[in-house]
C-alpha positions as CSV (number, residue, x, y, z in Angstrom):
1,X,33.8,-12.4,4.4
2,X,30.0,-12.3,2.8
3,X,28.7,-8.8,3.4
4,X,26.6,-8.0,6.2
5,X,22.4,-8.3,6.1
6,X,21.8,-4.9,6.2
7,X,18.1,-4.6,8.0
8,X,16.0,-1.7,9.1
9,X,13.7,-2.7,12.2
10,X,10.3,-0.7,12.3
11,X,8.1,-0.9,15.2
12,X,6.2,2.0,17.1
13,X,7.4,0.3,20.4
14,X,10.7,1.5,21.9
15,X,10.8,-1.7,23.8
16,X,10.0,-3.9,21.1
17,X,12.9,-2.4,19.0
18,X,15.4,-2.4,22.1
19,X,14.6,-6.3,22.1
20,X,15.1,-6.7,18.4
21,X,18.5,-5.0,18.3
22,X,19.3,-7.0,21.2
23,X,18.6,-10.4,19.5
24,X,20.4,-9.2,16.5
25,X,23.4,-8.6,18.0
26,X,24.3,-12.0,18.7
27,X,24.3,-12.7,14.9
28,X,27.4,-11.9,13.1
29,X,27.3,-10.5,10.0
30,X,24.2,-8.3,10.7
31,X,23.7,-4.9,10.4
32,X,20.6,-2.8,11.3
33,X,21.2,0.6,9.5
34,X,17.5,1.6,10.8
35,X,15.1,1.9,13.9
36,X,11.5,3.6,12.5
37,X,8.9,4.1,15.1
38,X,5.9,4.3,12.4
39,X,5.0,3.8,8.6
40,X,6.2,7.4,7.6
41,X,9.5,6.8,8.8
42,X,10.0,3.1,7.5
43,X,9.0,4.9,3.8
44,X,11.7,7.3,4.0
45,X,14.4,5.5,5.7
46,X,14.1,1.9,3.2
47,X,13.5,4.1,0.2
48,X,17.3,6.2,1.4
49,X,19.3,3.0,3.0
50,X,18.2,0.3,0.6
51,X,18.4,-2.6,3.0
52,X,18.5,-6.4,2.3
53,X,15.4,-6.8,4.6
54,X,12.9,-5.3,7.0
55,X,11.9,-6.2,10.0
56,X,8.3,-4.6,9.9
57,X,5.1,-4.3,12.3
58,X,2.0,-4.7,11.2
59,X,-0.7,-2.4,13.3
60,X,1.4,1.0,13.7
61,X,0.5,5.0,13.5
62,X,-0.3,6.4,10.6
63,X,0.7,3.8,8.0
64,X,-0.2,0.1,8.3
65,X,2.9,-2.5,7.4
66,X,0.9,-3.6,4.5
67,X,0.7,0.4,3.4
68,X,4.3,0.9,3.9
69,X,5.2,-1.9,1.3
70,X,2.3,-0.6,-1.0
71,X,4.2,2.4,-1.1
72,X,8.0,1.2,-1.8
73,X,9.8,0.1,-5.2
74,X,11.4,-2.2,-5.3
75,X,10.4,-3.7,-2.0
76,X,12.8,-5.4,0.3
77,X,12.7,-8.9,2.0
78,X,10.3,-8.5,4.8
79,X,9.4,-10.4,8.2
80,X,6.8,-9.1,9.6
81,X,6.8,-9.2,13.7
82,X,3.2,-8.1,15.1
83,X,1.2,-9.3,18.2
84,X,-1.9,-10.4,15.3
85,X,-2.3,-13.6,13.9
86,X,-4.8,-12.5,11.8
87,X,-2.6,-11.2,9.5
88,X,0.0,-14.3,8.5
89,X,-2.4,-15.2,5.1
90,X,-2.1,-11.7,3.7
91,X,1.5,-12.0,4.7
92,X,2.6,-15.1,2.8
93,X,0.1,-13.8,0.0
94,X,2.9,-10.5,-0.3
95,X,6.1,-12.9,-0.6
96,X,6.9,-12.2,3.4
97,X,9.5,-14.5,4.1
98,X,8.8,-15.3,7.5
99,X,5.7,-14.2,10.3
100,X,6.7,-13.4,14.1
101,X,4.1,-13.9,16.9
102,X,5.2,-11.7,19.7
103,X,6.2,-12.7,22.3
104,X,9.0,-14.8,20.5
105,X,12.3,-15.7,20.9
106,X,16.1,-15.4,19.9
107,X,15.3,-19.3,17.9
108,X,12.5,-18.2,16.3
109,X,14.0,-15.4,15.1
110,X,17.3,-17.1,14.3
111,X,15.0,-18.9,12.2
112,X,13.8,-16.0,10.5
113,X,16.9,-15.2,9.2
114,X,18.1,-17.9,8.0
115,X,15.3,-18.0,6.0
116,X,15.6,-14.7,4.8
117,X,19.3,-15.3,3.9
118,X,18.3,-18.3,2.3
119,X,15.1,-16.2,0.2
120,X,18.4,-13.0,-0.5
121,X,20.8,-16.2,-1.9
122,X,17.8,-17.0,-4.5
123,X,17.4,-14.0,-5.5
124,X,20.8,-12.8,-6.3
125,X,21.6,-16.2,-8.3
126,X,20.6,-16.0,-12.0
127,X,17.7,-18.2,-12.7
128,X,17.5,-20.3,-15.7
129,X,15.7,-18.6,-18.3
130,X,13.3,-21.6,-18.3
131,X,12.1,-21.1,-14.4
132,X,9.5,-19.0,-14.2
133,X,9.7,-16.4,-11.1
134,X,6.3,-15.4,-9.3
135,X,5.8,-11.8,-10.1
136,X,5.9,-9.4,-7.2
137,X,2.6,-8.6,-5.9
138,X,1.6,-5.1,-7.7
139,X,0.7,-2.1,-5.1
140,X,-2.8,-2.4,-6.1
141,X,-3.0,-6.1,-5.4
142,X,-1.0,-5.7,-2.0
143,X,-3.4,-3.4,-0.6
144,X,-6.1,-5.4,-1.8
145,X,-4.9,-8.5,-0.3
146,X,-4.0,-6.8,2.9
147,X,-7.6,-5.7,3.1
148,X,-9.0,-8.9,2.8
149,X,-12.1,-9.9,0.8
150,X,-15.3,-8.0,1.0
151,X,-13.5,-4.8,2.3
152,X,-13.2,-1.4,0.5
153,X,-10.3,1.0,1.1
154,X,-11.2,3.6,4.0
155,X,-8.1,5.8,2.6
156,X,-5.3,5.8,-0.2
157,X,-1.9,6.3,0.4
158,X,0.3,8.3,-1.6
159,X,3.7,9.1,-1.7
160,X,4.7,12.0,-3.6
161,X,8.9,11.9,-3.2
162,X,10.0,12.3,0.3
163,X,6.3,12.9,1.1
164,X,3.9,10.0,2.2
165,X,-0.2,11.3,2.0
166,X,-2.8,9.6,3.5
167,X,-6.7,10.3,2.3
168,X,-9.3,9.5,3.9
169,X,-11.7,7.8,0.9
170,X,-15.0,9.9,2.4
171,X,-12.8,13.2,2.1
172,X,-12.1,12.7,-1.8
173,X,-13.8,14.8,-3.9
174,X,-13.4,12.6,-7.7
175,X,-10.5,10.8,-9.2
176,X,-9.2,11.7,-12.8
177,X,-7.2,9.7,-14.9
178,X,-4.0,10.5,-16.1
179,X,-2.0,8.4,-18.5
180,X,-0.5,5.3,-16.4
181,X,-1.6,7.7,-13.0
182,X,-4.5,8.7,-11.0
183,X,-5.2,12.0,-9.9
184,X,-7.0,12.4,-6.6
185,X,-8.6,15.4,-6.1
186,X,-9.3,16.4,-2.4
187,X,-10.0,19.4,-0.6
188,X,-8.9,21.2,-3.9
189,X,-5.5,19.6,-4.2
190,X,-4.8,16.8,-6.8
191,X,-2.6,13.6,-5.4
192,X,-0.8,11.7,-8.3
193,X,-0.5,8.5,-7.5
194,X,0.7,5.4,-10.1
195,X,-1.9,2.9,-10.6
196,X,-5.2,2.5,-12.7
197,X,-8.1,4.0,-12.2
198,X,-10.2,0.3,-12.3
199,X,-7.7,-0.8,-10.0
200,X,-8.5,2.2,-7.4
201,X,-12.0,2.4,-8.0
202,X,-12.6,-1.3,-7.3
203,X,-10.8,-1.1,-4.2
204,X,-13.2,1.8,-3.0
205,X,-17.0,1.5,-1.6
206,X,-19.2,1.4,-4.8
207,X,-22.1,2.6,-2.8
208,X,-20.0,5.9,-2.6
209,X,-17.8,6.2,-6.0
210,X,-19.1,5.9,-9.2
211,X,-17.5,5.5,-12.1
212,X,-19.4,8.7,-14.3
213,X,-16.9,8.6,-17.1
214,X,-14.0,6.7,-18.5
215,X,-11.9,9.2,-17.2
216,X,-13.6,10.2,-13.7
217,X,-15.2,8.5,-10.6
218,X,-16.7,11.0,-8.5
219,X,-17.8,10.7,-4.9
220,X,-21.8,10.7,-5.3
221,X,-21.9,13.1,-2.0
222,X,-20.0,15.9,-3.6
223,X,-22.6,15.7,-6.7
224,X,-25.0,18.8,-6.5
225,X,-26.7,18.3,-9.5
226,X,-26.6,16.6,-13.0
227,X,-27.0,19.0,-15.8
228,X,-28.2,18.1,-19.6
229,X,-26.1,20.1,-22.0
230,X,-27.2,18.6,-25.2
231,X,-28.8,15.0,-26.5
232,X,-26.9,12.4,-24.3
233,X,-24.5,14.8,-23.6
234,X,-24.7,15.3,-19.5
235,X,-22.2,17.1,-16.5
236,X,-22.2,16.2,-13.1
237,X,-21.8,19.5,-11.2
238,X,-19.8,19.1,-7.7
239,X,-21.0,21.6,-5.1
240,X,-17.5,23.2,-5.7
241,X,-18.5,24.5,-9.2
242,X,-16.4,21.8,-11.0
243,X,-18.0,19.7,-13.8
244,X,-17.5,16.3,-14.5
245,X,-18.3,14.4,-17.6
246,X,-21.2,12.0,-17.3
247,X,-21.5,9.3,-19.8
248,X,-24.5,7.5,-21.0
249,X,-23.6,4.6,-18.8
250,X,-22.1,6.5,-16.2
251,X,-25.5,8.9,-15.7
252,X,-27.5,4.6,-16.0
253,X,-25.1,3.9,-12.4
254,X,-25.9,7.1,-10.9
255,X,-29.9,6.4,-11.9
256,X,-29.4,3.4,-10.2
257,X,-27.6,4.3,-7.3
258,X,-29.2,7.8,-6.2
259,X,-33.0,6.4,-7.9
């Protein structure tokens, strides 16, 4: 006997996930190891149980679908089952393997899953070294796909272990990098999270972060002052006290931005 699909069903709607289990259950050789009622919970249980796929909601509490999948590695097969349409591009654009339209029923999911056992059969078969395999889409390029174009970022998630953090973009103070990491500092705690800091500043609103330094983009509302310590050699003091470096192009941006 194959082994069982293993599959975690997230959706902030008790009734929702009633119906799901219900459908389920008249597949053999299905398992659901997981109900989640919102992103936090979908992060903890798929990173622990490791299922073959996720059955995952788009608009939810707290964490977005598209922010739970931003946040897991390596990310399971997904169908996402939402109300929305406006969300099926970025879907297919993240590898989803199928796009439910609630209300829908037992065939349309039927057809989900086959297509999702069909997606798992691919996958675990060696490919010839000569077939190329689409990368997975990185975190960075998940979020900004989910966003769509001409959007900035109104918070970065984090997840820090067990721990899922979600920032508000207006409460950030500056972001530092840090090797292959970015540390966010906000409200005088620093949020490691692992991604560049080009990817995460172009992802925020450039009207509000500014890239002073190779190292630093600082949030041009926590800047009290800028301060000249020598020729070409400037510090942008945040109302906090802290000083950031300013380079010569950086302080040019900040000219052009502040006037």
């Amino acid at each position: 006997m194959p082994e069982p699909l293993r599959v975690v069903l997230v959706d902030d709607e008790a009734p929702a996930r009633t119906l799901l289990r219900e459908y389920l259950g008249a597949h053999d050789g299905v398992e659901v190891v997981a109900e989640c009622a919102n992103g936090f919970e979908a992060v903890k249980q798929i990173s622990e149980r490791k299922p073959d796929l996720v059955i995952l909601d788009v608009q939810m509490p707290k964490l977005d679908g598209f922010e739970v999948l931003e946040l897991l590695e390596p990310r399971p097969a997904v169908i996402f089952c939402t109300a929305y349409d406006e969300y099926a591009l970025q879907a297919f654009e993240v590898h989803a393997v199928d796009y439910l339209l609630k209300p829908f029923g037992r065939e349309r999911l039927a057809e989900a899953l086959d297509r999702a056992r069909e997606r798992l059969a691919v996958m675990s078969r060696r490919a010839p070294a000569d077939t190329p395999q689409p990368p997975a889409p990185s975190g960075a390029a998940l979020a900004r796909t989910a966003r769509g174009p001409g959007k900035h970022a109104e918070r970065i998630v984090v997840r820090d272990g067990a721990q899922v953090h979600v920032l508000p973009a207006e409460r950030v103070d500056y972001l530092e990098a840090q090797d292959d990491y970015v540390a966010i500092h906000s409200g005088g705690k620093a949020h490691l999270k692992h991604q560049t800091l080009s990817e995460l500043a172009e992802s925020l609103d450039p009207d509000r972060f500014v890239r002073v330094h190779r190292s630093f983009v600082a949030n041009v509302e926590r800047i009290a002052r800028i301060e000249l310590l020598a020729k070409d050699q400037r510090v942008a003091v945040l109302h906090d006290g802290r000083q950031l470096p300013v380079s010569r192009t950086g302080h040019e941006r900040l000219r052009e931005l502040l006037g």
